[in-house]
C-alpha positions in Angstrom: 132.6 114.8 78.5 130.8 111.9 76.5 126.5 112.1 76.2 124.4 110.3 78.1 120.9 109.7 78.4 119.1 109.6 81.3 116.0 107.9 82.5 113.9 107.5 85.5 110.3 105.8 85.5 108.8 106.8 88.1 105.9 104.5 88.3 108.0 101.4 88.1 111.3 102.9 89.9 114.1 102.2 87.4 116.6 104.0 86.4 118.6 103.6 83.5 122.0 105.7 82.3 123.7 105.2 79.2 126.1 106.4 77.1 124.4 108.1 73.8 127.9 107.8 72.1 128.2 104.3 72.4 126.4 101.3 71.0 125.2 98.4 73.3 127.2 95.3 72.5 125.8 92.8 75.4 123.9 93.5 78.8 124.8 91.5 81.9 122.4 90.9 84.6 124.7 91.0 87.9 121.3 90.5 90.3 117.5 91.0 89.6 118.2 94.5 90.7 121.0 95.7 88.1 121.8 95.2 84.6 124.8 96.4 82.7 124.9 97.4 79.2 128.7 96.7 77.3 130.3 97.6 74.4 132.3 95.4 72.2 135.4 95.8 74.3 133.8 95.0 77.9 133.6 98.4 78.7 130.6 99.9 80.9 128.8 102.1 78.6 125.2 101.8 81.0 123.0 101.2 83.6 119.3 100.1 84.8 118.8 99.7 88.3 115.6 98.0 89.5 113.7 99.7 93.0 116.1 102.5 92.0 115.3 104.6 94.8 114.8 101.8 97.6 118.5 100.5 96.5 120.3 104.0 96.3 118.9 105.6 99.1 120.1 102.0 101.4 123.6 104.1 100.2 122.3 107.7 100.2 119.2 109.1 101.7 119.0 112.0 99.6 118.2 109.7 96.7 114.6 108.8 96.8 111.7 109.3 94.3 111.5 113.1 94.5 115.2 113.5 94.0 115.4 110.9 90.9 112.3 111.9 89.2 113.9 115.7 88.7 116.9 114.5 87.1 118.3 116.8 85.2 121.9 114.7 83.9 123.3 111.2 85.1 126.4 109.3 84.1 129.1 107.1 84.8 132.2 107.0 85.9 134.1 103.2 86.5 137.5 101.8 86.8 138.4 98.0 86.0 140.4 96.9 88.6 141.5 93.1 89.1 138.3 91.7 87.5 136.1 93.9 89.6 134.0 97.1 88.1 133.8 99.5 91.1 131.1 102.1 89.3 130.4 106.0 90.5 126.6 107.3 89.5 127.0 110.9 89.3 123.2 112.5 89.7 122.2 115.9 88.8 119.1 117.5 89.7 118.2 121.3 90.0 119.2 121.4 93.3 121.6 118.4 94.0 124.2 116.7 92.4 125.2 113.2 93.9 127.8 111.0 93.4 127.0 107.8 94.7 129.2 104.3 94.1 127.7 101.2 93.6 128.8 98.1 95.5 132.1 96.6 93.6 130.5 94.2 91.0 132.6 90.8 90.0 133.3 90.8 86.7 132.5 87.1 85.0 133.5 84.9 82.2 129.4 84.6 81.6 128.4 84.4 78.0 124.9 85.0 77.1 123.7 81.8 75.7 122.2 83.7 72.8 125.6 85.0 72.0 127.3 81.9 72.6 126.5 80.4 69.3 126.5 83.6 67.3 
């Protein structure tokens, strides 16, 4: 299984997984709440989530504050299908481990205006 790091601030509630292995190529905003990270071939290689606890636990209620801010492992686990990412956190604490999807996200043709003329 590939590396990834894990992060939670507590104090502003984000979360972020990412793959250690891989290096960053663009990040795509999909709402003010979630932001993925892509390599160069459009794969999902991270994370952040934004009111990470209020916006999981509206999916899990196991996944609040307590539960996120004794992570012990996260990653990710997505399939491309039809120009839709459907994405699988996978949370591991002490105690828990949680696998919890995310709702399907659209893929777009969207191109960063400061990569567009790069």
């Amino acid at each position: 299984m590939e590396k990834y790091n894990t992060n939670y601030d507590v104090e502003d509630d984000v979360l972020y997984i990412q793959n250690a292995e891989k290096e960053v190529d663009e990040s795509v905003e999909f709402s003010k709440d979630i932001i993925l990270d892509l390599d160069k071939k459009g794969n999902v290689i991270g994370v952040e989530i934004f009111y990470a606890s209020e916006f999981l636990g509206l999916f899990n209620k196991d996944i609040d504050k307590k539960f996120l801010q004794n992570l012990n492992d996260g990653y990710i686990e997505y399939k491309d299908f039809r120009n839709i990412w459907f994405i699988v956190l996978v949370l591991e604490s002490k105690d828990k481990k949680i696998s919890q999807a995310l709702p399907p996200l659209q893929k777009s043709e969207y191109i960063s205006p400061l990569l567009a003329f790069t």
